[in-house]
C-alpha positions in Angstrom: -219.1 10.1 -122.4 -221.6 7.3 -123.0 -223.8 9.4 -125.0 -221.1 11.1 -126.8 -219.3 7.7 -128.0 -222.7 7.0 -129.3 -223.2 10.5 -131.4 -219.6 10.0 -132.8 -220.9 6.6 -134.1 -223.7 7.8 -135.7 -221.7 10.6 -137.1 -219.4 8.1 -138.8 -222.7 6.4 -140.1 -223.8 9.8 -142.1 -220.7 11.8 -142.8 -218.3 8.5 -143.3 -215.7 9.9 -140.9 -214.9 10.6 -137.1 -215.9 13.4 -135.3 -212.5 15.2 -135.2 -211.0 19.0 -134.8 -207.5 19.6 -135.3 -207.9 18.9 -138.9 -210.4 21.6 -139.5 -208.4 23.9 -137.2 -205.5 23.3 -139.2 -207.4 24.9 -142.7 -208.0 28.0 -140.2 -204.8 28.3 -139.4 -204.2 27.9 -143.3 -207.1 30.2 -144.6 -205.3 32.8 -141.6 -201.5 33.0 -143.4 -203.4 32.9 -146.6 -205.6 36.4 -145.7 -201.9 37.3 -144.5 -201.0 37.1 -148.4 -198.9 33.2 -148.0 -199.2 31.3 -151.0 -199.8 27.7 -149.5 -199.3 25.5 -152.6 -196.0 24.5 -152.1 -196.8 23.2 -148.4 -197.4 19.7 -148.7 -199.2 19.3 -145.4 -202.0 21.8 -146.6 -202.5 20.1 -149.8 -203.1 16.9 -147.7 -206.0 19.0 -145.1 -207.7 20.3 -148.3 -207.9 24.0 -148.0 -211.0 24.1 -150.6 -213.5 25.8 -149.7 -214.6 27.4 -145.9 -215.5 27.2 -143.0 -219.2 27.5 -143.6 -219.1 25.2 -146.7 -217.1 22.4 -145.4 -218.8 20.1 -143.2 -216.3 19.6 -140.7 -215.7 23.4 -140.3 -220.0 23.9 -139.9 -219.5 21.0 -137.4 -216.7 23.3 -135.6 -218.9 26.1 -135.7 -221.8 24.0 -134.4 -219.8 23.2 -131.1 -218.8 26.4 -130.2 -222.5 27.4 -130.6 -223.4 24.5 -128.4 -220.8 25.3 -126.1 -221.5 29.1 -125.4 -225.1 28.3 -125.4 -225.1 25.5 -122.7 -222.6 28.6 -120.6 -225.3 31.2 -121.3 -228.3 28.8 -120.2 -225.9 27.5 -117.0 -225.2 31.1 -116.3 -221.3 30.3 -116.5 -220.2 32.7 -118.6 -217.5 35.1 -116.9 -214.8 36.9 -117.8 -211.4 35.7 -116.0 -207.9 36.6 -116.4 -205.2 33.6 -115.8 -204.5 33.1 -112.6 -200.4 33.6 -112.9 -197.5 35.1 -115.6 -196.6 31.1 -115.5 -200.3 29.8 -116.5 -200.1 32.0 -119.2 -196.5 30.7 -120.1 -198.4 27.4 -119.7 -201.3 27.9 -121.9 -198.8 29.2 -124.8 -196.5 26.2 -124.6 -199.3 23.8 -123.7 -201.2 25.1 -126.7 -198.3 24.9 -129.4 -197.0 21.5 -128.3 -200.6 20.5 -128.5 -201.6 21.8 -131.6 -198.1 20.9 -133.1 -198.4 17.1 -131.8 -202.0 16.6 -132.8 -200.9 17.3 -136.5 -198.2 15.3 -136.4 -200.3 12.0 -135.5 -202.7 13.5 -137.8 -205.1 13.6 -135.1 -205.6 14.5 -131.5 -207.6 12.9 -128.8 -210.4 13.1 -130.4 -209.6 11.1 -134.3 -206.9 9.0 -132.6 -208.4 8.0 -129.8 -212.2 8.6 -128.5 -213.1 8.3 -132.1 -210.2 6.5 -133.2 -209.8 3.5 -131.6 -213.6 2.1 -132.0 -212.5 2.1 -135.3 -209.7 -0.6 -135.6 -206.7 1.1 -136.6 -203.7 0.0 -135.2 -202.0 3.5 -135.3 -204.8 4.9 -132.8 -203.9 2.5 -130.2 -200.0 3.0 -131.0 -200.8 6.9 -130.9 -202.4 6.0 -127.3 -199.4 4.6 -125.7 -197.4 7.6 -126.2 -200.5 9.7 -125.5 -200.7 8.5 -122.2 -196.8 8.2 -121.5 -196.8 12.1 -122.7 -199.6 13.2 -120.1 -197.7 11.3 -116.9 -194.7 13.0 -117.3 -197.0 16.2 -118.0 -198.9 15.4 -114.4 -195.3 14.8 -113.1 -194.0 18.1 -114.3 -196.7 20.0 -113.5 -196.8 18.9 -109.8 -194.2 20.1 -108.6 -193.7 23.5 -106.4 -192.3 25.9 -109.2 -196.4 24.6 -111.2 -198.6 24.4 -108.5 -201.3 27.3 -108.0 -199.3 29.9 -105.6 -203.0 30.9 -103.9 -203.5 32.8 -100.8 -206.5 32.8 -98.7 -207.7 35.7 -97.5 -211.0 36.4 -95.8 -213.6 38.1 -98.1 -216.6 37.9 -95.9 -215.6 39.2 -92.4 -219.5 40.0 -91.0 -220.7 36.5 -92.5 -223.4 38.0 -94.8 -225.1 35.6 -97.2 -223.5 35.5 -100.5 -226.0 37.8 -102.9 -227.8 35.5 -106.1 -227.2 38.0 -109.3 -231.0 37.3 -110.4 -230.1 39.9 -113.0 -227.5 38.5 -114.4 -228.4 35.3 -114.8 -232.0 36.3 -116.4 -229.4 38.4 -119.1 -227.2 35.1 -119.7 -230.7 33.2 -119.7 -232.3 35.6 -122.9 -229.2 36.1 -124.4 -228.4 32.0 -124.6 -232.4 31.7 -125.8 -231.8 34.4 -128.6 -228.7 32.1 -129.6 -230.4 28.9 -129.8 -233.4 30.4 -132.0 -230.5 31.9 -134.0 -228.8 28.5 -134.5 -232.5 27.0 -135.5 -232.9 29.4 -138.4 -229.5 28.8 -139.9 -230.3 25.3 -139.7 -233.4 26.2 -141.3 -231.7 28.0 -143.8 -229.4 25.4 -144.8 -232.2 22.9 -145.3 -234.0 25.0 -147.8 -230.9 26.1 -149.2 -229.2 22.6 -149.5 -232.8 20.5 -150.4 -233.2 17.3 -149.4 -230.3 15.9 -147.5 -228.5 12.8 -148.9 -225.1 11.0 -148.2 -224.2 11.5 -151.6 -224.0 15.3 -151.5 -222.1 16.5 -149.4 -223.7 19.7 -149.2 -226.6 18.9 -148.0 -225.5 17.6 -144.9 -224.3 21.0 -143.5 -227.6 21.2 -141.4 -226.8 17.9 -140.0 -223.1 18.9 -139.4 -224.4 22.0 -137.7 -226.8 20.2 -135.5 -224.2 17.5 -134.6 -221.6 20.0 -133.6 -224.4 21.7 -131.3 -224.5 18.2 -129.8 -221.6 17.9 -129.2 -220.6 21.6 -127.7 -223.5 21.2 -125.6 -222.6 18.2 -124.1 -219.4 18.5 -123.4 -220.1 22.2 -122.0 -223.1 20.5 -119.8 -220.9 17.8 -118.9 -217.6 19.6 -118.2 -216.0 17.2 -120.7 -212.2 17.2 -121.2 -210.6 14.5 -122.0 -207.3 15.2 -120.6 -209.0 14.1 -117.5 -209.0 10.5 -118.3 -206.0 9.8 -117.5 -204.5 13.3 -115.8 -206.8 12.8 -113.3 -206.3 9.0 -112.8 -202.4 10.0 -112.4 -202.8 12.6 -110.2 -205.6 11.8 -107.7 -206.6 8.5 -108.5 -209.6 9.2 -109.9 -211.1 6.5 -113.0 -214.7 7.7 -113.7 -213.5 9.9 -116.4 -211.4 7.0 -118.4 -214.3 4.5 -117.2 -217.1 6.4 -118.8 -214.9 6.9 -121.8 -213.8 3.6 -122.1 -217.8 2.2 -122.3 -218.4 5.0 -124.6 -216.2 3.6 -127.1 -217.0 0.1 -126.8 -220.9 1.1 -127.7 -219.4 3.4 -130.5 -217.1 0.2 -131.5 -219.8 -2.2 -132.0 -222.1 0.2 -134.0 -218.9 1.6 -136.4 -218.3 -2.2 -136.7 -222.1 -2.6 -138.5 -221.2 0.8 -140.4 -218.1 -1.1 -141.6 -220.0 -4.4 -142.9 -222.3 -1.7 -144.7 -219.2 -0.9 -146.8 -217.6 2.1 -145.1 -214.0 2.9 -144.4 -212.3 3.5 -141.5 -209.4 6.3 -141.1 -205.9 4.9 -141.2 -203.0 6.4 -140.8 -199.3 4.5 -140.4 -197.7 3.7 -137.7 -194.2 5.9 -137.4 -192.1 7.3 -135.4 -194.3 10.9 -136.4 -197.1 9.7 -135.1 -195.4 8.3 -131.6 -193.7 11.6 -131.0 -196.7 13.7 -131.9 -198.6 11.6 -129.5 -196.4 12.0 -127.0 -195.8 15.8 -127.5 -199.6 16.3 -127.6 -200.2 14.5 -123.8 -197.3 16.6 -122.6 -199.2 19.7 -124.3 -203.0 18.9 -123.0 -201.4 18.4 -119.4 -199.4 21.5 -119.7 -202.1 23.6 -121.3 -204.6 22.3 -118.6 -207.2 21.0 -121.4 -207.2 19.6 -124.4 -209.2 21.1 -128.1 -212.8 19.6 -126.3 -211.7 21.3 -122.7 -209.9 24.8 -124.2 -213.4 24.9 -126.0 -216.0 25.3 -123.4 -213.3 26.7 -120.7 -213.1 29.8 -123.8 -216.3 30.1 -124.5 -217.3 30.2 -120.1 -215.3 33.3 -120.3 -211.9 31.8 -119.2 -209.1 33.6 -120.8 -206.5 31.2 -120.2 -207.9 28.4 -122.3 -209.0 31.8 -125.2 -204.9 32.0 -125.4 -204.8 27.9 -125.2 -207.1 27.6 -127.8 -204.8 30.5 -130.2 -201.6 28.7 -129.2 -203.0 25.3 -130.2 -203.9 26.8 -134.0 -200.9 28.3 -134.1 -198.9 24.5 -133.0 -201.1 23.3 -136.0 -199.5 26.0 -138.4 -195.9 25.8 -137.9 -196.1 21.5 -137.8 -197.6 22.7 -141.3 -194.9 24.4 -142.2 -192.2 22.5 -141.2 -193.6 19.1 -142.0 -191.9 19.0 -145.4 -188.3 19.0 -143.6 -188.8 16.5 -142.0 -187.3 12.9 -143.1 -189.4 10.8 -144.9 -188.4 8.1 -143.0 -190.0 9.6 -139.7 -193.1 10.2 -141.3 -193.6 6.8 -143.2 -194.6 3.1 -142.1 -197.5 0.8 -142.1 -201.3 0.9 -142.2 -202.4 -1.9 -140.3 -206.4 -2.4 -140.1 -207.7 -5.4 -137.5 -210.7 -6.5 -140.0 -208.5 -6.5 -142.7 -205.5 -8.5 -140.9 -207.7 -11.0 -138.9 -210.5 -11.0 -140.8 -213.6 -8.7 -139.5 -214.4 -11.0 -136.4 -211.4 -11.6 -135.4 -210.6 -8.1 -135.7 -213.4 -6.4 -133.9 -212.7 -8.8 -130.9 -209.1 -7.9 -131.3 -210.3 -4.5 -130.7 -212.6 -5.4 -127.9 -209.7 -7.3 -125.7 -207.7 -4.1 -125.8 -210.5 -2.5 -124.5 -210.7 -4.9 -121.7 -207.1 -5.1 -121.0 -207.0 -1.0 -120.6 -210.0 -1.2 -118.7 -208.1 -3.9 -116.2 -205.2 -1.7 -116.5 -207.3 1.4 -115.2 -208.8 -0.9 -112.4 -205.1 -1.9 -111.5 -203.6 1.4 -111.4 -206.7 2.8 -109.5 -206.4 -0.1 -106.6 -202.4 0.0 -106.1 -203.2 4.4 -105.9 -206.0 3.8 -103.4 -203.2 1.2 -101.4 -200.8 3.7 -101.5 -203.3 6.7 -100.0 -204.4 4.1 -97.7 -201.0 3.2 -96.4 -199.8 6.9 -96.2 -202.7 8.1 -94.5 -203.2 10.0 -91.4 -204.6 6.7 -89.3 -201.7 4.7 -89.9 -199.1 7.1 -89.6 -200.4 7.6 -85.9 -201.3 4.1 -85.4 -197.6 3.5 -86.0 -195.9 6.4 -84.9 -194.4 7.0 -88.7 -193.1 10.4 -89.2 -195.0 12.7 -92.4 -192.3 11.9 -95.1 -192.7 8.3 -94.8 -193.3 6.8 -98.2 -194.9 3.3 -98.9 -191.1 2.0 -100.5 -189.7 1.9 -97.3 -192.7 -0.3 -95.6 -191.1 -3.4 -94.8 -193.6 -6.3 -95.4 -194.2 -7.6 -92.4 -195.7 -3.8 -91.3 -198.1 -4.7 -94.1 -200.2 -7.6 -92.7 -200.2 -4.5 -89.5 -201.8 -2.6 -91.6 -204.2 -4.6 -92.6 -204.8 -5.7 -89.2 -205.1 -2.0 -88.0 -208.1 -1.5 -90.9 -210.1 -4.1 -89.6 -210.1 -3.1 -86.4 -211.7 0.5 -87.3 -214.1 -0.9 -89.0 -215.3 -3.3 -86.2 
């Protein structure tokens, strides 16, 4: 996460925006109805996306490239890749929904997880912290949902190894997935090659001659997130669900680092993405955290999953192109007055320092906020565990609102007297 918040940072440095893919998704979703004979013109949301040009001469859309590279080459290497179906008919009613929801809310914030909030709120936008509230409010009632009986996995055990013979190491295999992800990477070094002679020298000021840069950077960025088993639906999912923090914790000091180095990219005269804050972009971030929790991943999670050979994030990662096309399409019927408001940026309204520390105190009050949901979780485990339900004789369904206090300070009493 660390080193990630500092590549996006850099990024912003070069290209002068965030590392970001719904957007570039959306022009593939737009390039798609327009192979299917669509005239797009009269679509306002496409005109806003840019459809000029492709995939392989926009920047963002090499970048894109570059991560799915990255990502199926850190499988290959990793011997990961695998063919698997879904698990369930409802997973795969899960992935479809998920994926629309996701893809549809994304657009409608103009921006997912990734531009409105790992790489959007380093860079002192009100709307990305706005768009963060509703994220998060989205993906608990997404955890809530999806915890319940008629969701959870409906596995059976079942004993695959009756003569206890050791499991047999596919040497094969993994030697195939090990030349095959080699041939890859040499493959991605002479298109980078390519694009440097092709492009010349590379300079901010033209924009094609960053492609090679764009390419490399989306390697990067598929490759660590592959390597890393990155998804940032995890930061708070998994903080809902099992109390877990490290994912939001590591994400969290990732941005601050990327926060103080886009803040010196700022002084040096560029311009940070802002987007207003609306009612659009509240719904859409609440409609994408329900999605990414439904799904099971969100665009950085569906990407690796897809390219390990996991078919249920493949049909995630169609769904969520597909959310992107019909928020496209629609997007002009909606009122204007749900898709205007206010761009607020922090340097701007309280001046650059009192901005950027502005910025930094809502990083530190999440981060207490993380620390506080993560100790009154770890109470609540500790109270409905196993010792103190014998120590007291409480039956299994005893839940932590009906603990009178003074059973508390028993508790407590009880814990000390494992330990010593």
């Amino acid at each position: 996460m660390i080193t990630l918040g500092i590549l996006s940072a850099v990024y912003f440095g070069i290209f002068g925006g965030v590392w970001a893919v719904t957007g570039e998704m959306t022009r593939w979703g737009g390039e798609f109805l327009e192979l299917l004979g669509m005239d797009l013109n009269g679509y306002s949301y496409y005109q806003k996306q840019n459809l000029n040009g492709t995939p392989l001469t926009r920047t963002d859309g090499i970048m894109l490239i570059g991560m799915f590279i990255g990502c199926l080459v850190a499988a290959l290497l990793a011997n990961k890749v695998k063919f698997r179906l879904p698990a369930s008919n409802i997973r795969i009613f899960q992935a479809i929904v998920g994926g629309i929801l996701s893809g549809y809310g994304a657009r409608l914030a103009f921006g997912c997880n990734l531009a409105n909030f790992f790489t959007g709120l380093p860079y002192f936008s009100l709307h990305t912290w706005f768009f963060g509230v509703f994220m998060v409010l989205g993906i608990y009632l997404g955890v809530k949902l999806c915890n319940t009986s008629f969701f959870k996995p409906k596995a059976k055990l079942q004993c695959a190894n009756k003569e206890n013979i050791p499991l047999l190491k596919q040497n094969s295999r993994a030697k195939f997935h090990f030349v095959l992800g080699s041939i890859l990477f040499v493959a991605f070094l002479i298109w980078v090659f390519y694009l440097v002679l092709v492009n010349g020298n590379i300079s901010t000021q033209s924009k094609q001659s960053l492609l090679a840069l764009a390419l490399i950077f989306g390697f990067a960025f598929g490759f660590i997130i592959s390597r890393g088993q990155i998804c940032f639906t995890a930061c708070f999912r998994d903080l809902f669900l099992f109390g877990r923090e490290n994912a939001i914790k590591g994400a969290l000091i990732g941005m601050i680092i990327a926060s103080l180095i886009a803040f010196a990219f700022i002084l040096h005269g560029h311009n940070s993405k802002l987007i207003e804050l609306s009612p659009a972009v509240a719904i859409g971030a609440f409609l994408f955290g329900f999605g990414i929790v439904f799904a099971g991943g969100c665009e950085c999670g569906w990407t690796y999953r897809a390219c390990e050979g996991q078919s249920h994030f493949m049909i995630v990662g169609i769904a969520n192109i597909i959310g992107t096309m019909i928020l496209a399409l629609t997007y002009d019927f909606l009122p204007s007055a749900f898709k205007e408001g206010v761009k607020i940026n922090l340097l701007n309204e309280f001046g650059n320092l009192g901005g950027f520390f502005i910025n930094l105190a809502l990083f530190i009050l999440m981060f207490a906020c993380v620390l506080f949901y993560k100790r009154l979780c770890h109470n609540k485990q500790l109270i409905n565990s196993h010792f103190y339900r014998g120590a007291l004789k409480l039956p299994y369904k005893f839940e932590l609102s009906k603990i009178v206090k003074p059973y508390r300070l028993l508790f407590f009493l009880l814990l000390l007297k494992q330990y010593l």
